[in-house]
N, C-alpha and C positions, 0 to 999 in steps of 0.2 A: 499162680504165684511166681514159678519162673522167669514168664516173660518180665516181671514188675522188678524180679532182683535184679536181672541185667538193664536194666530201666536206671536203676537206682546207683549199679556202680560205674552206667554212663554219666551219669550227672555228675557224681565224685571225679572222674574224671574230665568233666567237662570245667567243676570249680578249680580241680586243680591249675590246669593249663591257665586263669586267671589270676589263682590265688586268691580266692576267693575261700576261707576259710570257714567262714559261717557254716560252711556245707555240715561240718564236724556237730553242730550239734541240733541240726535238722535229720541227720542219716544215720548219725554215727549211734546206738546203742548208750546210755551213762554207762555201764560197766563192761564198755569196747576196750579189747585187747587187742595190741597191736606186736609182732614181734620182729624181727628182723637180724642178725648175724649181731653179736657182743662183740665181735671182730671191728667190727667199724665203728668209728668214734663217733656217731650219732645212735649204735643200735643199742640192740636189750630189747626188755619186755614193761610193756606200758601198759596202761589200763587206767581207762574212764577216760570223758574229754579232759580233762587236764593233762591226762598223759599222753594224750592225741596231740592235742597242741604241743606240748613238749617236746616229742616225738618230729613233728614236723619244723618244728620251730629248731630241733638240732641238725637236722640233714640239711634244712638252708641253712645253719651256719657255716656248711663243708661244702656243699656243692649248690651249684643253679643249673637242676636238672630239668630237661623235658621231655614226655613220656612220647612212643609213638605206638600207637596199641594197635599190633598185629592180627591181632585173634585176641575172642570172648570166646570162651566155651560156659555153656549153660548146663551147671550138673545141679539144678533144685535149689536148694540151700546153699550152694557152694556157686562162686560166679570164679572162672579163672580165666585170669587175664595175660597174656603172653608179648612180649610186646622188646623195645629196645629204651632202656636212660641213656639219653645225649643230653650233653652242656659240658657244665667247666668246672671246675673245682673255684672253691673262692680264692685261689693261688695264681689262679689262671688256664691251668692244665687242661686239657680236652679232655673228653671221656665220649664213648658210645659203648657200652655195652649189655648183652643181653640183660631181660629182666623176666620173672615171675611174679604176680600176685594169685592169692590164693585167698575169696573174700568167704566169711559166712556168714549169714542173712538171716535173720528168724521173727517175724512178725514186720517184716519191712523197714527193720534195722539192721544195723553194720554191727554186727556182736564180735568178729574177728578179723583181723586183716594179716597177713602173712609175706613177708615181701622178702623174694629171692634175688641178688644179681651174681654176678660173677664175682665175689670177694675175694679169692687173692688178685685179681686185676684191677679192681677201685684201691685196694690198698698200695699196689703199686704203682697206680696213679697218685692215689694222695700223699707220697714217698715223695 
């Protein structure tokens, strides 16, 4: 079952880099939670694909990020991804900095998603 989650949040991240959205609700659990720092003007806690989409549908409206994914570690249920967001803000400003996701998997769905960066440094970018 391991090998198959890191399977699964390579593809997520393979849609993303496309943008490719559809992924959300071929992977994504219906009562996926996602959460991310209230700090930043795209985060909070979302839940189900409508707030999946929401959810991503507010972070491009702040930033055009690209993931470069460093390291997958394979803990079972849990896929954690390590990795750096580069792009821009929609302002124009550069960003590169570290990233965390922390995924959890249960039947070969995405039932949660956790996403850490450096948020007093995106804030002081998006300043």
């Amino acid at each position: 079952m391991s090998d198959s989650n890191v399977d699964i949040i390579k593809r997520v991240y393979d849609a993303f880099q496309t943008r490719d959205f559809g992924v959300i609700g071929e992977v994504f659990d219906p009562q996926v939670e996602i959460h991310q720092s209230e700090r930043l003007p795209w985060g909070g806690h979302f839940k189900g694909h409508e707030g999946a989409v929401a959810f991503f549908t507010g972070l491009l409206g702040h930033i055009d990020p690209r993931l470069t994914v460093e390291q997958i570690i394979d803990a079972g249920d849990h896929v954690v991804e390590i990795g750096r967001t580069i792009g821009h803000t929609t302002a124009g400003a550069p960003f590169d900095l570290p990233e965390t996701h922390v995924w959890e998997l249960s039947g070969g769905k995405i039932v949660r998603m956790e996403i850490y960066i450096d948020t007093p440094a995106m804030l002081a970018i998006l300043a």
